[in-house]
C-alpha positions as CSV (number, residue, x, y, z in Angstrom):
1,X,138.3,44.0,116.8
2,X,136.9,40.6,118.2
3,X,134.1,43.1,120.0
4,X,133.3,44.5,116.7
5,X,133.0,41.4,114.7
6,X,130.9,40.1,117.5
7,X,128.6,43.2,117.2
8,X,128.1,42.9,113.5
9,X,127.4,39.2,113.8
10,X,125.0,40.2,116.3
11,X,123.0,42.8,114.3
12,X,123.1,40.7,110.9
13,X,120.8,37.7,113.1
14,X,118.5,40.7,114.6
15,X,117.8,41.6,111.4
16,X,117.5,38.4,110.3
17,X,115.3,37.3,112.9
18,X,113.0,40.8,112.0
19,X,112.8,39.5,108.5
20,X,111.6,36.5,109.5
21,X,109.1,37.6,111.8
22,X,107.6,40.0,109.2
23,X,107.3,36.6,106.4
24,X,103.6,34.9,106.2
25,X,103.5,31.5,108.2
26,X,102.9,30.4,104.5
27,X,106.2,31.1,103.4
28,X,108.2,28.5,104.5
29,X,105.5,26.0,102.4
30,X,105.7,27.8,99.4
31,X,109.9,27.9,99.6
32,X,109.2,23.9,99.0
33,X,106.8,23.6,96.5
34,X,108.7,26.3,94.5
35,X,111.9,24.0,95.6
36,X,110.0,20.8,93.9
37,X,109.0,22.6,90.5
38,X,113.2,23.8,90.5
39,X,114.3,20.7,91.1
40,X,111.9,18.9,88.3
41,X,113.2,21.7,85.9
42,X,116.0,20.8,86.5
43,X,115.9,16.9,85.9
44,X,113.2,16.6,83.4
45,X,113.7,19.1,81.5
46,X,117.0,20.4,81.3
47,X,117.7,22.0,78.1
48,X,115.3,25.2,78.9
49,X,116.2,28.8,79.4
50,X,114.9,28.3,83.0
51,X,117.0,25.3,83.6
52,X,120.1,27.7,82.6
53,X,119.0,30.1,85.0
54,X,119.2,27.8,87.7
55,X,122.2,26.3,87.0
56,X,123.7,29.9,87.1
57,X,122.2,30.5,90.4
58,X,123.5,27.7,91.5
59,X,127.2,28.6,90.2
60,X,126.5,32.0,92.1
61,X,126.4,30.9,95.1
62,X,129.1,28.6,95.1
63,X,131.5,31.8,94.4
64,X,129.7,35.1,95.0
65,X,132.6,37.1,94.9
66,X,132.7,39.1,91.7
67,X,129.6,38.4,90.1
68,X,126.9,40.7,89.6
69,X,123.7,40.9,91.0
70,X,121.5,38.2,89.1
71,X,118.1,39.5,87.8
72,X,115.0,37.2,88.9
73,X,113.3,35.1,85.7
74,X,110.5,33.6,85.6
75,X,109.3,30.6,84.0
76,X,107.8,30.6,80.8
77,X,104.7,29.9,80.5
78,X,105.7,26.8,78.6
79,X,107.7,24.9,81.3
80,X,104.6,25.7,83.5
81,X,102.3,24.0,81.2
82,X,104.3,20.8,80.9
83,X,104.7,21.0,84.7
84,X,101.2,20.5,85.6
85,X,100.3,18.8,82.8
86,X,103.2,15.7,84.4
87,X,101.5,16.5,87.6
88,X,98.0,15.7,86.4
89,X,98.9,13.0,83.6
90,X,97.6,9.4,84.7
91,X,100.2,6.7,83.7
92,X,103.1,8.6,80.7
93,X,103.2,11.9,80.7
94,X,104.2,14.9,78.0
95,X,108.0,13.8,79.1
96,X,109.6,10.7,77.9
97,X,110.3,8.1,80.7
98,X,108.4,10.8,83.2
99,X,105.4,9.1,84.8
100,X,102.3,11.0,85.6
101,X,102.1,12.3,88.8
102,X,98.1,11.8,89.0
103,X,97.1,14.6,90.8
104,X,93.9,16.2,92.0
105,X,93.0,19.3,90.7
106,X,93.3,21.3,93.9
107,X,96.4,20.3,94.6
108,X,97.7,21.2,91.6
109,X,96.2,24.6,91.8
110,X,98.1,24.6,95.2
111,X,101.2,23.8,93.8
112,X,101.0,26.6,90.8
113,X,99.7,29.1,93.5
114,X,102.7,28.7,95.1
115,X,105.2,29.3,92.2
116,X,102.4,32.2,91.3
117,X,103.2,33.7,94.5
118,X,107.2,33.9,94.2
119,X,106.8,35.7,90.9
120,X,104.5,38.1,92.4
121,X,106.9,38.8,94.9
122,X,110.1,39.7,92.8
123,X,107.8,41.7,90.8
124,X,108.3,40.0,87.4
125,X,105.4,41.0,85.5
126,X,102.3,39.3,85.1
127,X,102.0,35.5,86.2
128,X,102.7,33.1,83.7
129,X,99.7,30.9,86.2
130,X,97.3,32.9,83.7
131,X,98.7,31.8,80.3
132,X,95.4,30.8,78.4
133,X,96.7,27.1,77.8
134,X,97.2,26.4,80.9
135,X,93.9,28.0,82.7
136,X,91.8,26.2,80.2
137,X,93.7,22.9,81.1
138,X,92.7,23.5,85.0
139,X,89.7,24.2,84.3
140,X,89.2,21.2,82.6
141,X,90.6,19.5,85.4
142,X,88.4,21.0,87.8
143,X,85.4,20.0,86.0
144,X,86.3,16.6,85.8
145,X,87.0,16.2,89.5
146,X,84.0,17.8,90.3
147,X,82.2,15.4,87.8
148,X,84.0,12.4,89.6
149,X,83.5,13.4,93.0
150,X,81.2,11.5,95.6
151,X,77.4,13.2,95.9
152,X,77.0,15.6,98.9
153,X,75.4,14.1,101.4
154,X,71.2,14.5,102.0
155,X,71.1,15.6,105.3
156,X,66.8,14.7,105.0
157,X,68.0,11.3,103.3
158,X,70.6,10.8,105.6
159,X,69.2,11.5,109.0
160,X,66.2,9.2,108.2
161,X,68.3,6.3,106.6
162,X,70.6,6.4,109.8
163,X,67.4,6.7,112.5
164,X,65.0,3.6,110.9
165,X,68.4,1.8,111.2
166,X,69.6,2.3,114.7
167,X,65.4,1.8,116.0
168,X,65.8,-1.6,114.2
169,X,68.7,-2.5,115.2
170,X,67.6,-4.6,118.5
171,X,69.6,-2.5,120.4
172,X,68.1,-1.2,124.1
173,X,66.4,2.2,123.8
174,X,68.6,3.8,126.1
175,X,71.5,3.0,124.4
176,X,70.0,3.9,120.6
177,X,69.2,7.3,122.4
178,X,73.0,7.7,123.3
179,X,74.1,7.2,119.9
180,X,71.8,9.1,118.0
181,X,72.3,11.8,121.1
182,X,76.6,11.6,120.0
183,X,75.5,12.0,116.6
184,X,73.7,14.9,116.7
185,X,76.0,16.9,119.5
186,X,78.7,15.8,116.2
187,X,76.5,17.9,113.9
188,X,76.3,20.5,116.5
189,X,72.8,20.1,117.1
190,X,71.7,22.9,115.0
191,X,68.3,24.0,113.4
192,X,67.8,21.7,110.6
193,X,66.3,18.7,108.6
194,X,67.8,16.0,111.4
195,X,65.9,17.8,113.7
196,X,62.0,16.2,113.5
197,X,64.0,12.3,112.8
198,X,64.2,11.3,116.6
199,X,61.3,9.8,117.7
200,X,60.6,10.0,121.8
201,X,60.8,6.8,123.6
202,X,57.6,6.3,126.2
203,X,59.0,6.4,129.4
204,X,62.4,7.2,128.7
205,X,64.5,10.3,130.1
């Protein structure tokens, strides 16, 4: 009896270990940001139909016995859109007493990727990531970061800038040659713009 106990306990962590070994090494990231949209639902805005289907997850699991196997729901597309809009909003957000989270773009689209992927996986239809609201929101979002974001870097700018600097620098020549030599074995030395901006030193090897 003990034996056979022993034997099923056995099997049930082989196959949980397969199971495991077959899940993306994203998974386990996506568990908690789908963990952290839950647990705001369930704070901040309480009174939804999704908050109710937590809760009766939740009341489940405490006593599985009996009850029948719960159907997966998905958000609406609603509680989405007031999710990301909190996690974007700068100071008060579309909740009362909720502060803004002030995030980035991409992490946001991280974030909704994520609950995007669970409802791909249980099968539930079409994503409610691609309600119409809420894509033209991100893409707003996108195109302000983008707007705000720092200028790319001009390598032709750059490499001069950095080279008329270090040769008047007072530095000795060997040791203005080991620098620039780090900085372009950090760029990887390849075929480029950078490549005609260091002068040769007469005498030096």
């Amino acid at each position: 009896m003990i034996s056979a106990q022993a034997g099923r306990e056995k099997s049930i962590r082989a196959a949980a270990n397969d199971c495991e070994s077959e899940l993306p090494k994203s998974h386990a990231s996506r568990v908690t940001k789908q963990g952290k949209f839950e647990a705001f639902v369930l704070e901040h805005m309480p009174d939804c139909d999704y908050a109710d289907y937590l809760r009766n997850l939740k009341a489940d699991l405490a006593a599985p016995a009996g009850r029948p196997r719960r159907a997966f729901q998905k958000p609406s597309s609603g509680v989405l859109l007031v999710y990301a809009k909190v996690l974007r909003a700068d100071g008060p957000s579309v909740i009362e007493g909720v502060a803004g989270r002030n995030f980035k773009y991409n992490y946001i689209k991280t974030l909704l990727s994520s609950i995007n992927a669970t409802i791909k996986e249980f099968g539930s239809g079409m994503s409610t990531q691609m309600c119409s609201q809420l894509r033209q929101c991100t893409t707003t979002w996108q195109d302000e970061d983008e707007t705000k974001s720092a200028p790319a870097f001009c390598m032709e700018k750059g490499m001069k800038l950095c080279w008329t600097n270090m040769a008047s620098s007072g530095w000795a020549k060997i040791d203005i040659l080991q620098w620039w030599s780090m900085l372009l074995v950090a760029i990887c030395v390849r075929p480029g713009p950078h490549k005609g901006h260091c002068r040769e030193f007469d005498g030096a090897r």
